[in-house]
C-alpha positions, 0 to 999 in steps of 0.5 A: 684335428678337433672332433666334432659334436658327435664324436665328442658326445660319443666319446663322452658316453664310452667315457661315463659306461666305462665309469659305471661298469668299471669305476676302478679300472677306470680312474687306473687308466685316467690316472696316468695323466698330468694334474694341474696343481692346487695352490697349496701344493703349488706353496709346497713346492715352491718352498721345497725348490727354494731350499734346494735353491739354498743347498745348491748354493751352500754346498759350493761355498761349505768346506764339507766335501766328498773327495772333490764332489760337493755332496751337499749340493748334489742333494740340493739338486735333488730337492729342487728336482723333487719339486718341480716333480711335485708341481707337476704330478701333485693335484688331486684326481678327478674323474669325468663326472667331477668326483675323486675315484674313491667317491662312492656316489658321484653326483650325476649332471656334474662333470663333462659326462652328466651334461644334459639329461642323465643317462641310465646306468648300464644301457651302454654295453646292452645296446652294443651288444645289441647292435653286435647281434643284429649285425652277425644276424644280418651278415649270416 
């Protein structure tokens, strides 16, 4: 089910205080996630699968053999596995504000957080405190 406007703009501000109270801890969460690969690393893989391709297919056909066990082909398939992981998991990583996490300043407005005006650093975790205290007051 999608979120609407307000979820997703609320979500966005969790996102961006998170960001600005703890930039490490959170590009370690956000760095869990699948990255799309850059067309340069979609090249390497692609070049790595093909020669694994290639050891699949000539370690069949080598006399070079472990017992029965074609070796050179086991290592083949690990190539083109090793590959197909590099496709998947290769890309550069980007936080919400469109800035690697190693970027000392992001540039605010960039990135699905900065949209619309800019948001003071730090004012996020204030107002929830905040409205923590008023709510305890009100329930005593």
């Amino acid at each position: 089910m999608p979120l609407s406007e307000h979820e997703q703009r609320m979500l966005e501000q969790i996102e961006s205080a998170l960001y600005a109270e703890d930039p490490k801890f959170a590009s370690t969460v956000r760095g869990g996630r699948l990255r799309s690969a850059t067309g340069r690393r979609r090249l390497q893989a692609a070049a790595l699968f093909a020669i694994g391709l290639f050891l699949l297919v000539a370690g069949i056909a080598a006399p070079i053999k472990l017992g029965d066990f074609p070796i050179i082909s086991l290592v083949g398939f690990i190539v083109m596995f090793s590959a197909g992981v590099l496709l998947l998991i290769g890309g550069p990583r980007m936080n919400s504000q469109g800035a690697r996490p190693g970027d000392a300043n992001p540039t605010p407005g960039s990135g699905p957080a900065g949209r619309g005006k800019q948001r003071k650093q730090g004012g996020f975790s204030s107002r929830m405190e905040d409205r923590f205290r008023r709510r305890f007051e009100q329930d005593n």
